[in-house]
Structure formats: structure tokens, C-alpha cells
VOPAGU-2260 file (C-alpha; in pm, 1 decimal, decimal comma):
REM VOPAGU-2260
SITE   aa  ch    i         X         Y         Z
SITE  UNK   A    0   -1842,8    1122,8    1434,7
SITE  UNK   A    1   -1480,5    1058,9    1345,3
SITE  UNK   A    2   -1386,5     778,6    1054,1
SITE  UNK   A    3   -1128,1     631,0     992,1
SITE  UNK   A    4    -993,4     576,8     646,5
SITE  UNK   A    5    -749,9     371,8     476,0
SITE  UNK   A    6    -653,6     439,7     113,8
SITE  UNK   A    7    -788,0     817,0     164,8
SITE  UNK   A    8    -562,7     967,6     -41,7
SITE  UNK   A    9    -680,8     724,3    -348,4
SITE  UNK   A   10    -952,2     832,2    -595,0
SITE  UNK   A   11   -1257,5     747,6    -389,7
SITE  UNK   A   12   -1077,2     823,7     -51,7
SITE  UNK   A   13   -1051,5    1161,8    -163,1
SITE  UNK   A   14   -1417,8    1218,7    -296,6
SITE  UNK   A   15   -1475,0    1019,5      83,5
SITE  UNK   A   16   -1281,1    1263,4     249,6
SITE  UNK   A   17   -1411,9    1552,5      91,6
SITE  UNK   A   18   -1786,2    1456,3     156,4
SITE  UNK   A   19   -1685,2    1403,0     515,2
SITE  UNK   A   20   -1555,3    1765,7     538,9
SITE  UNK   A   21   -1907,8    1913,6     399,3
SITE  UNK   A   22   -2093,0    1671,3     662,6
SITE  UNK   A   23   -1879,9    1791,6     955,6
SITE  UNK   A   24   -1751,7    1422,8     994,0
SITE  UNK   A   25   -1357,8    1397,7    1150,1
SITE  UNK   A   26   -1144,6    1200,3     969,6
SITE  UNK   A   27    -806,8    1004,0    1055,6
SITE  UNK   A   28    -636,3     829,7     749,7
SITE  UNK   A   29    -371,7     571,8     745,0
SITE  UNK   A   30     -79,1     656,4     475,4
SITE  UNK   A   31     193,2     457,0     393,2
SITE  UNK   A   32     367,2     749,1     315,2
SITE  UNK   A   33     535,9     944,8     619,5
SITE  UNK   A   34     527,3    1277,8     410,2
SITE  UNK   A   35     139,9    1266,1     353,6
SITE  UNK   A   36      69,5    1307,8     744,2
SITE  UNK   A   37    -102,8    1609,9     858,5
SITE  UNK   A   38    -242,9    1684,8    1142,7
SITE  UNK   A   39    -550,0    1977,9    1104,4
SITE  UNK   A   40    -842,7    2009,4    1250,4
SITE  UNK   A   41   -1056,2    1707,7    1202,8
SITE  UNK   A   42    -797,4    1538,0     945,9
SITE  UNK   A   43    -524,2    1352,8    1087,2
SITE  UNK   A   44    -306,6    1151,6     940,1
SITE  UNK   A   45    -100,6     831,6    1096,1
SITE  UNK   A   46     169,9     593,6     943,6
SITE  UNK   A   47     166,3     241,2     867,6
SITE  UNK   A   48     322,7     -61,6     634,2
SITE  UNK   A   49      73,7    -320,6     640,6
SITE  UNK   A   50     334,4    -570,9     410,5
SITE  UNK   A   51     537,2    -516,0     792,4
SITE  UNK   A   52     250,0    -511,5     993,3
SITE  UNK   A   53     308,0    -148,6    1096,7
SITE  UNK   A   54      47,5      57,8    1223,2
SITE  UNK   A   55      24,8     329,6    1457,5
SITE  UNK   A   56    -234,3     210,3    1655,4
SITE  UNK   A   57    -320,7     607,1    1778,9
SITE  UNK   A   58    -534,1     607,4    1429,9
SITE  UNK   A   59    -825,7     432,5    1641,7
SITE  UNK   A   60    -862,7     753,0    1888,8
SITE  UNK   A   61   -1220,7     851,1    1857,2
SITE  UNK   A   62   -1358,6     670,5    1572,6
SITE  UNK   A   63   -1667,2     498,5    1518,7
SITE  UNK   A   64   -1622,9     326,2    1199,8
SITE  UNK   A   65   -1352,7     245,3     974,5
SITE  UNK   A   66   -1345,7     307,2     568,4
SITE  UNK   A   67   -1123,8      51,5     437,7
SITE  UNK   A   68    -996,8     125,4      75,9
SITE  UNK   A   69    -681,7     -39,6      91,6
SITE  UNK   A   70    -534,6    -210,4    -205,9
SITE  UNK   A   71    -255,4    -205,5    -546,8
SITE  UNK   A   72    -457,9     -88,0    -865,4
SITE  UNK   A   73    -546,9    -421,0   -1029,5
SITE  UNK   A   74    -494,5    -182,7   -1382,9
SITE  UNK   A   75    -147,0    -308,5   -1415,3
SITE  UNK   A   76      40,2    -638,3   -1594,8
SITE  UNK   A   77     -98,6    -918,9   -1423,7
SITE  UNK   A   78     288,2   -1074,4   -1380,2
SITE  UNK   A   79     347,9   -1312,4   -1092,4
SITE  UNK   A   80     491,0   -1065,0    -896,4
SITE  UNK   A   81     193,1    -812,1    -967,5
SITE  UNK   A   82     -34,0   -1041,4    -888,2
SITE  UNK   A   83      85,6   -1118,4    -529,1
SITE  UNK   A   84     119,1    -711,1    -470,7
SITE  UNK   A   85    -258,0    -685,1    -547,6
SITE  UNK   A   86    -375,2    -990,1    -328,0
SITE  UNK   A   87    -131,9    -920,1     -93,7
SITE  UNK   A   88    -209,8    -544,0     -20,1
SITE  UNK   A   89    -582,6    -574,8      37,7
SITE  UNK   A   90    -507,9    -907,8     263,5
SITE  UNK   A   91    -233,0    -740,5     467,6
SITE  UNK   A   92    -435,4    -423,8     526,2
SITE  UNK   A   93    -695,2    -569,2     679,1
SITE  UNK   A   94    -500,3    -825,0     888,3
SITE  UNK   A   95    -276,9    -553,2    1016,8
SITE  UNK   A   96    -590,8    -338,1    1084,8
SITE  UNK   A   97    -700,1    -657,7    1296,3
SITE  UNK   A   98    -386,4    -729,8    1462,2
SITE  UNK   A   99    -376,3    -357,4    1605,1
SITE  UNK   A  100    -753,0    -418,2    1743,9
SITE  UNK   A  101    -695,5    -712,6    1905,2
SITE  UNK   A  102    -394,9    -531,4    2113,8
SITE  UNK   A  103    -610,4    -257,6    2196,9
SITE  UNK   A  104    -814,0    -294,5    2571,0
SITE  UNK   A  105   -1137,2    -174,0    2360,0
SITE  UNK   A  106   -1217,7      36,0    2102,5
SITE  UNK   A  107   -1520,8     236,6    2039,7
SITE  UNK   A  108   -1560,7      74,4    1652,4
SITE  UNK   A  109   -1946,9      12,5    1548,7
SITE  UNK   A  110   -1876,3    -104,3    1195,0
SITE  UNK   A  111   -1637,1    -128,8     896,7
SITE  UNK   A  112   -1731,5     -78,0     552,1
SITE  UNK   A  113   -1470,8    -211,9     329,9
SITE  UNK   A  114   -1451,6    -243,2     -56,3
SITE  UNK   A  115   -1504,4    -495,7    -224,2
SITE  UNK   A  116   -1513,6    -520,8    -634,5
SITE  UNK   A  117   -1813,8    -638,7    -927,7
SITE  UNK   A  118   -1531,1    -879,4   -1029,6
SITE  UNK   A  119   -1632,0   -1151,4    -798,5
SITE  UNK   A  120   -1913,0   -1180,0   -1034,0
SITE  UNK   A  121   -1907,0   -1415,3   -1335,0
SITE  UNK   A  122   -1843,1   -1318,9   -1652,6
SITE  UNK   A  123   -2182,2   -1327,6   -1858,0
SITE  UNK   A  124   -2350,3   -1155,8   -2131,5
SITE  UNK   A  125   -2698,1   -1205,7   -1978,2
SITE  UNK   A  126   -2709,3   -1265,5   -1635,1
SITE  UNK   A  127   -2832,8   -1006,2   -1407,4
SITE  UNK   A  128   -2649,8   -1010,2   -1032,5
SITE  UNK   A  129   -2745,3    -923,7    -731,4
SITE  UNK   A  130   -2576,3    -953,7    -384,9
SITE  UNK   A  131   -2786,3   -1285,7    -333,1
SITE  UNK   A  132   -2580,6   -1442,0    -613,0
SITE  UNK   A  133   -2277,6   -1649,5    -448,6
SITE  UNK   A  134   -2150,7   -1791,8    -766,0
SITE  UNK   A  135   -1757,5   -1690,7    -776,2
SITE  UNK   A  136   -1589,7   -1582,9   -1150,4
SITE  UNK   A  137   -1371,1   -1869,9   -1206,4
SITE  UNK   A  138   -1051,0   -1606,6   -1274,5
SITE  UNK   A  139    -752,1   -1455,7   -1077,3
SITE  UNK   A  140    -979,8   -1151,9    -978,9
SITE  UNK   A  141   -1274,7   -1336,1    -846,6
SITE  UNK   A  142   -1040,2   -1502,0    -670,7
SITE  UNK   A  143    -874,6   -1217,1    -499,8
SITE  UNK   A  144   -1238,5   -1025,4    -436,8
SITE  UNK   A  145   -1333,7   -1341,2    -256,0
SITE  UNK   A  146   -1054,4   -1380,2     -30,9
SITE  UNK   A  147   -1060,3    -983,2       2,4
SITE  UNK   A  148   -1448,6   -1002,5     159,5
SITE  UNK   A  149   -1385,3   -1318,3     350,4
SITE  UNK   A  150   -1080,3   -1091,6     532,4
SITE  UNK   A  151   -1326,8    -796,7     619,2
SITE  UNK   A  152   -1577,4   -1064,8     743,4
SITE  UNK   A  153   -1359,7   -1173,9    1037,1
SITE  UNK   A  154   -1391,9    -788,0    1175,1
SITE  UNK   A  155   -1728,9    -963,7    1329,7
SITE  UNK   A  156   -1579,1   -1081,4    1621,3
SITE  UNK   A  157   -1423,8    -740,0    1746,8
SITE  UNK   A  158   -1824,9    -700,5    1773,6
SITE  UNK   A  159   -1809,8    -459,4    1480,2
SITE  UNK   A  160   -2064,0    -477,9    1185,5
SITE  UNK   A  161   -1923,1    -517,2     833,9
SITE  UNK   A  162   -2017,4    -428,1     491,8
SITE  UNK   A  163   -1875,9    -442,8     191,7
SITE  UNK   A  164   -1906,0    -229,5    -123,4
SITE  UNK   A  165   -1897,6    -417,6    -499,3
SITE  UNK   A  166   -1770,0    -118,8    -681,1
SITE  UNK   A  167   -1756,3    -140,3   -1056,3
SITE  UNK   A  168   -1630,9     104,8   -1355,4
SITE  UNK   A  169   -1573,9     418,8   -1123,0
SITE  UNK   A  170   -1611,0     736,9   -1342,3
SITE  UNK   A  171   -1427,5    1064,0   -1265,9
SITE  UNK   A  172   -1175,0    1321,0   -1443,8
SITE  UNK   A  173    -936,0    1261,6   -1145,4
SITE  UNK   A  174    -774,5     921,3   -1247,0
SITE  UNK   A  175    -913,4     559,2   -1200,8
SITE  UNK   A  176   -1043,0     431,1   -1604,4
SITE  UNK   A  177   -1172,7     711,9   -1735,2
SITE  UNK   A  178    -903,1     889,0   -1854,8
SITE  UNK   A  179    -756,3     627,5   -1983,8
SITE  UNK   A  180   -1064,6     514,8   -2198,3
SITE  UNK   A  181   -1076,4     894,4   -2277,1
SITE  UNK   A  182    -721,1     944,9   -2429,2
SITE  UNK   A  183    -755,1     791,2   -2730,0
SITE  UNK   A  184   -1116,0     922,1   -2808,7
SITE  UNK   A  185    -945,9    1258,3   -2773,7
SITE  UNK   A  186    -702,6    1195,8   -2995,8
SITE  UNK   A  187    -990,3    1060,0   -3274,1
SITE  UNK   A  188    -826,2     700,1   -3242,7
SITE  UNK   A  189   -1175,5     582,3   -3027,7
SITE  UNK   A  190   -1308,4     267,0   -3080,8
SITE  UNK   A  191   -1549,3     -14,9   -2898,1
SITE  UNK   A  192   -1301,5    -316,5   -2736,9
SITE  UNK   A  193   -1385,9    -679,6   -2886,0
SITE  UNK   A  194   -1762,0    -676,5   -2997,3
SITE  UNK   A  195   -1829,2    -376,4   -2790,2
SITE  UNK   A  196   -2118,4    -574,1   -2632,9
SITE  UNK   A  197   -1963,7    -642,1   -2259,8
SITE  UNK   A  198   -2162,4    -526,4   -1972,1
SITE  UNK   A  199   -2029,5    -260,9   -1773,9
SITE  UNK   A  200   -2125,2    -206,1   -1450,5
SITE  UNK   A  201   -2066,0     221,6   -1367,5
SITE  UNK   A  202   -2080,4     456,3   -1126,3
SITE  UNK   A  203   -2009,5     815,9   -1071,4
SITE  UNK   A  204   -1738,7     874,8    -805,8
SITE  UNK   A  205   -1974,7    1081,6    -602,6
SITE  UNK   A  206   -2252,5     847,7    -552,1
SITE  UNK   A  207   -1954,6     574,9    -493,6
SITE  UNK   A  208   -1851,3     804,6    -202,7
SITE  UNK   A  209   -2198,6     906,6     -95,7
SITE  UNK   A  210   -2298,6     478,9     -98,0
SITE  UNK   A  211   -1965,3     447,2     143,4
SITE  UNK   A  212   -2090,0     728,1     355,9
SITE  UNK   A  213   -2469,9     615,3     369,9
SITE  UNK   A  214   -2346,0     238,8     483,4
SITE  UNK   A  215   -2220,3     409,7     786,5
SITE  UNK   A  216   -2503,9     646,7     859,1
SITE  UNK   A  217   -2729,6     398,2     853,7
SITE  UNK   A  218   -2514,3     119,0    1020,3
SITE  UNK   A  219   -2605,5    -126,6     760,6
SITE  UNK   A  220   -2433,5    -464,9     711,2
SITE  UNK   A  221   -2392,4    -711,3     444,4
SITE  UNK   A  222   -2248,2    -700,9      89,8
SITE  UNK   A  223   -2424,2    -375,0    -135,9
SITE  UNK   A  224   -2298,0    -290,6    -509,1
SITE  UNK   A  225   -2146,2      42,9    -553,0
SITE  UNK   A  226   -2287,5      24,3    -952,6
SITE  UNK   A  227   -2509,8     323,7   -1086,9
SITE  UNK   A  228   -2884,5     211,3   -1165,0
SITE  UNK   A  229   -2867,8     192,4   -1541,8
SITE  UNK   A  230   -2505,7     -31,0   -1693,4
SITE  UNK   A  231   -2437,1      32,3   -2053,3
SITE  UNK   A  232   -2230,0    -190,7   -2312,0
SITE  UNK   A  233   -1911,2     -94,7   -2351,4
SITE  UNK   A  234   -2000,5      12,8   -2711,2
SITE  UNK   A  235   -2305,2     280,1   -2501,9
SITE  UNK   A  236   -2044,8     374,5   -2286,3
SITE  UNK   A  237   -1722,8     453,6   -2592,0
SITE  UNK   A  238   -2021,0     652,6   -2803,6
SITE  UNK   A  239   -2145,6     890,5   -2458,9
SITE  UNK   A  240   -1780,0     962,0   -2364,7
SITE  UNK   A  241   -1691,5    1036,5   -2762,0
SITE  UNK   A  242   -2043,5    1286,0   -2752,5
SITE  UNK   A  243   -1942,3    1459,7   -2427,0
SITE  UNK   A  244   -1620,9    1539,4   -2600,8
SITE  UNK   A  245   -1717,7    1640,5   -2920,2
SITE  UNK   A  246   -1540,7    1376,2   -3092,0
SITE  UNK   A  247   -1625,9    1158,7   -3413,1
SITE  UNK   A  248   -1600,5     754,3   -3356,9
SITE  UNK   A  249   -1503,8     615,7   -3722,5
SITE  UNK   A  250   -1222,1     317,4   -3652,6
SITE  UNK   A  251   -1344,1     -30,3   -3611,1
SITE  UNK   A  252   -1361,5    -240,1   -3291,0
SITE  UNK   A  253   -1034,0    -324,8   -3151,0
SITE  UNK   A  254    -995,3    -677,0   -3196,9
SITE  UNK   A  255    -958,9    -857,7   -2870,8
SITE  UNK   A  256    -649,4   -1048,3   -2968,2
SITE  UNK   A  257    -462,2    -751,4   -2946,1
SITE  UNK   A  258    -521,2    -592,0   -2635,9
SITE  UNK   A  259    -420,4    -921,0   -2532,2
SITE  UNK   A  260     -83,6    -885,8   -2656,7
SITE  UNK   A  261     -34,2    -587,3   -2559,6
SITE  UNK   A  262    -163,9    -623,9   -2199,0
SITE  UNK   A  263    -158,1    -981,3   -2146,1
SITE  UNK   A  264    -409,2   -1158,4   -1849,3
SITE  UNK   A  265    -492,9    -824,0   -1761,7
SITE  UNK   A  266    -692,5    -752,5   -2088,9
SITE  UNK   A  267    -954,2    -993,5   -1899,2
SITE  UNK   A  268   -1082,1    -635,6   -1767,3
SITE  UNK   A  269   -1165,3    -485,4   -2089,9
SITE  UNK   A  270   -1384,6    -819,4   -2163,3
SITE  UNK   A  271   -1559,6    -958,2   -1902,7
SITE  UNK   A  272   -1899,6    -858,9   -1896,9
SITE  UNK   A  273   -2148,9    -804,6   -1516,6
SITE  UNK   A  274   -2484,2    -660,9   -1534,9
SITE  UNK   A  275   -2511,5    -573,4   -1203,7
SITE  UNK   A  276   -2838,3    -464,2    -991,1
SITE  UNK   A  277   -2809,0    -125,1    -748,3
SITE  UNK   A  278   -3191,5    -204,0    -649,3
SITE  UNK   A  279   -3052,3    -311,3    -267,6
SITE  UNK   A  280   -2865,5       7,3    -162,3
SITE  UNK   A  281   -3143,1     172,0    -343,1
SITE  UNK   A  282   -3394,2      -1,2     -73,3
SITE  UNK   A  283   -3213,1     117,2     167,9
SITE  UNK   A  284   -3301,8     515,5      80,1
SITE  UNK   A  285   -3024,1     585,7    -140,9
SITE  UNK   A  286   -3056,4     816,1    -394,6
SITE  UNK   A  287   -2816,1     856,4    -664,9
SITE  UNK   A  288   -2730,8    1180,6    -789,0
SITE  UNK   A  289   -2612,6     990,9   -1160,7
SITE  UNK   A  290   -2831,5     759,9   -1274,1
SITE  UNK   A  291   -2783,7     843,8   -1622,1
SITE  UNK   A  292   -2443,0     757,9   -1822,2
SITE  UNK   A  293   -2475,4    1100,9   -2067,1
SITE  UNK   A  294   -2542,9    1346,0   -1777,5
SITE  UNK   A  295   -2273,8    1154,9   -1548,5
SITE  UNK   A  296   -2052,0    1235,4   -1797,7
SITE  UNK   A  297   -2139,3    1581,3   -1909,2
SITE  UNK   A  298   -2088,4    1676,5   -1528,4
SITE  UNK   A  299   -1780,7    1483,6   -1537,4
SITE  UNK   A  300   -1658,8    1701,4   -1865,3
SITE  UNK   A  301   -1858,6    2000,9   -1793,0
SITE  UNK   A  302   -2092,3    1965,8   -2101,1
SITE  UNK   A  303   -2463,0    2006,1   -2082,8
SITE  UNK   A  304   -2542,9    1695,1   -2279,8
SITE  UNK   A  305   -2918,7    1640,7   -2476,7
SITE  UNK   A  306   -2957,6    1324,8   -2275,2
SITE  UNK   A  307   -3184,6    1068,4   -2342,5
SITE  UNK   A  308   -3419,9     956,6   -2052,8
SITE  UNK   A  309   -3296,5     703,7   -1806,9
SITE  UNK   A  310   -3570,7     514,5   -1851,8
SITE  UNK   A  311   -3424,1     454,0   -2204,6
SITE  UNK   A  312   -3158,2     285,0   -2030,6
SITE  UNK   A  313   -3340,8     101,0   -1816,8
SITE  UNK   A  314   -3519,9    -117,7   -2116,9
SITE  UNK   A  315   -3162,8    -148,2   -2266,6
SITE  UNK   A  316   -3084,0    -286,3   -1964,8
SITE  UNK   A  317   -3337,1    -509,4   -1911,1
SITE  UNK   A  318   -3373,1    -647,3   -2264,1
């Protein structure tokens, strides 16, 4: 099997990437970035510029299925400008990804998994979704994950099956929030955001990778969330990264109106609140290897952590 990849060189295309190399799986990856193209064997690299529709069209040799990850961090300002980059760059990818297939005679392409984001989901302190839900959160990111899934959708009539993965909070030492939530806890300036009682929807970045991996395995289709089993509040989730460092937690909660002065619109991350449900991809056969915030993170931070049982999760979930 050969995949191909866009955004490989990103957080989760890495952990992707690397997963495909223990599997024996080939990879090509699109890079906008002329300098990060090798060619080795079974990783090969092509150039494109999807903001010029630019693609090299040779990416499509021998592959079976495509890995789209494609797309600006939404962790930045939400300016005007900002705000187009992010729509923009997971639109164009996929659009020049389509333009390149229709100019091909035919392609040997059996499905495309593409991500997708938790932040289509309203904002609630109670609800619980699953991928049945349709209701759209009435903000600029809901708006952007529902034009970004409607985009992969139109892959259907190349006669190639699509799927897309709702990721939420992915947890790793290699970049995405983590660190960031980290840093301050490190530095004994931790605290819960707002109340501290916002849902957050995790997932290690292996299991993320191992979800994107399964989709493809098993040729499945439809939307599946790339959330662990068990989300924690964010106040759960600031105390279990403070205990796998060692750290005290002593300051009060941040106050909500200033994160939003100092980070504007894009505070609305910090706050909203999904409860998400992994029970589909977990129908499916999937197993995750981190089901459990503590011992996520104490493999994250190399601890061995006295963890609590997930099941203890599970009612805090629930209730």
C-alpha cells in the first residue's frame, strides 16, 4: 500500500508517517516547501502551492488512499487576514488535490480520509455529541470545519470513499497545545482558564494517528471523532498535567476577560466547551492505546503516574 499525505511534516503527519514506516506502508507527501523533498525508499516527497493551484501531479503514482492534513494552525490572532489564511488553506488544498484528479486519465484512489475538527460542534456545557449530531457552532470555526468537510465530500465523484476525522485537544511533547498549556505550569504560574469547567475533548497523538490509519485499513466512510474515550474539564486536565510535572497549582482561575485581551476572538478556543463521544470508531474495532488522561500524560512526560481508573472518568463524564 502506498498513501499519500498532505501536511506530513505537521504534528500528526509525522506520528502518520512514522506508523506507516513500522506497518511497511509507502508514503508520498506533498510539501510546500521545495527543500523538504526527499526521495528514499518508500518516502517521497513532491512540491505544490495549493493558494496557486500547484501540484505535481506525479504524487498520485501508486497510491491507494490519500491522508489529507492540510491547513494554517487556527492557534493564531484571529485578524481578517488570519482568518482567510486558515479557511483558505484547508479549501485550496483540497480543491487543488481535485483539480489534479480530474486531469489525470484514472487513478488507482479507493478513499480519502481528511481531517476535520470537534469545533463544528456547539459550544455546550452538557450536551454529549456524536457524529449523528448536524447542529453547526454558530462561530467563525464551525464555520470553517463545515465548509472544510463539505470540500472533502465532493472527492465522491472521483468514485473515492471519504471520511473525515473530528480531531479535538491533540496531546504530545512535539508541539500542537500542549506545550503551550505546559509552560506556564512549569514555571509555577498554572492556573484553570475562566471557571475551569469547559469540556475538552483529548486525544493522544498516537491513537489520533493510529484512528487515521485504521479509517484506511478498514475502508470506512463517513464522519468519526478523533477524541480519546474519557474528556476531562479543563480544570481535570490543568491539575493531571501540573501532577505529571511535579508542580504545585496555587494561583486562581484566569479570568476570561483577559485572555480575551490578550488574544482577542481567538480566546473562543480556551472557552468553548464539546463533550464529545469516541463510541463510533470504537465500534468499528478500534482500540485506543490512551484512554486515560493521567497515564496519556505520564507517557507523554515519561512519569509513571498513580492513576486513577478510567472508569473514574467515565462517571465524570457522564454525570
Amino acid at each position: 500500500m502506498r498513501i499519500l499525505i498532505t501536511g506530513a511534516t505537521g504534528l500528526v503527519g509525522t506520528e502518520i508517517t512514522k506508523l506507516c514506516k513500522e506497518r511497511g506502508i509507502e508514503v508520498n507527501y506533498l510539501t510546500t516547501s521545495k527543500k523538504k523533498i526527499v526521495s528514499e525508499e518508500g518516502y517521497k516527497g513532491f512540491y505544490w502551492n495549493p493558494s496557486k493551484n500547484e501540484i505535481d501531479s506525479n504524487c498520485f503514482s501508486g497510491v491507494s488512499a490519500i491522508i489529507n492534513l492540510a491547513g494554517a494552525s487556527i492557534a493564531q490572532r484571529w485578524t481578517k487576514r488570519n482568518k482567510e489564511k486558515i479557511r483558505s488553506s484547508r479549501l485550496d488544498s483540497l480543491r487543488t488535490l481535485a483539480g489534479a484528479l480530474e486531469n489525470l486519465d484514472e487513478h488507482a484512489i479507493d478513499i480519502m480520509v481528511s481531517a476535520s475538527a470537534m469545533g463544528i460542534y456547539p459550544n455546550s456545557p452538557s450536551n454529549y455529541y456524536t457524529e449523528e449530531d448536524k447542529r453547526v457552532d454558530d462561530s467563525f470555526l464551525g464555520e470553517v470545519v463545515s465548509l472544510w468537510e463539505e470540500e472533502a465530500d465532493k472527492f465522491e465523484k472521483f468514485n473515492i470513499a471519504v471520511a473525515k476525522v473530528r480531531t479535538g485537544l491533540v496531546l504530545s511533547s512535539n508541539g500542537g497545545a500542549l506545550p503551550k498549556m505546559a509552560k506556564p505550569i512549569q514555571y509555577y504560574l498554572g492556573a484553570s482558564l475562566g471557571s475551569g469547567k469547559q469540556w475538552q475533548s483529548w486525544i493522544h497523538v498516537q491513537d489520533l494517528a493510529a484512528i487515521f490509519l485504521h479509517i484506511v485499513e478498514a475502508e470506512l466512510t463517513g464522519v468519526y471523532n478523533g477524541v480519546g474515550p474519557n474528556p476531562v474539564s479543563n480544570a481535570k486536565l490543568t491539575k493531571e498535567i501540573a501532577k505529571a510535572l511535579k508542580k504545585p497549582l496555587f494561583l486562581p482561575n484566569v479570568p476570561r476577560v483577559a485572555l480575551q485581551l490578550a488574544l482577542g476572538d481567538m480566546s473562543y478556543l480556551l472557552f468553548a466547551s464539546q463533550r464529545v463521544s469516541s463510541k463510533k470508531i470504537e465500534a468499528t474495532g478500534f482500540n485506543f492505546g490512551y484512554a486515560n488522561i493521567c497515564r496519556a500524560l505520564g507517557e507523554i512526560y515519561n512519569e509513571k503516574q498513580n492513576c486513577d481508573s478510567d472508569s473514574t472518568y467515565q462517571e465524570e463524564f457522564i454525570t
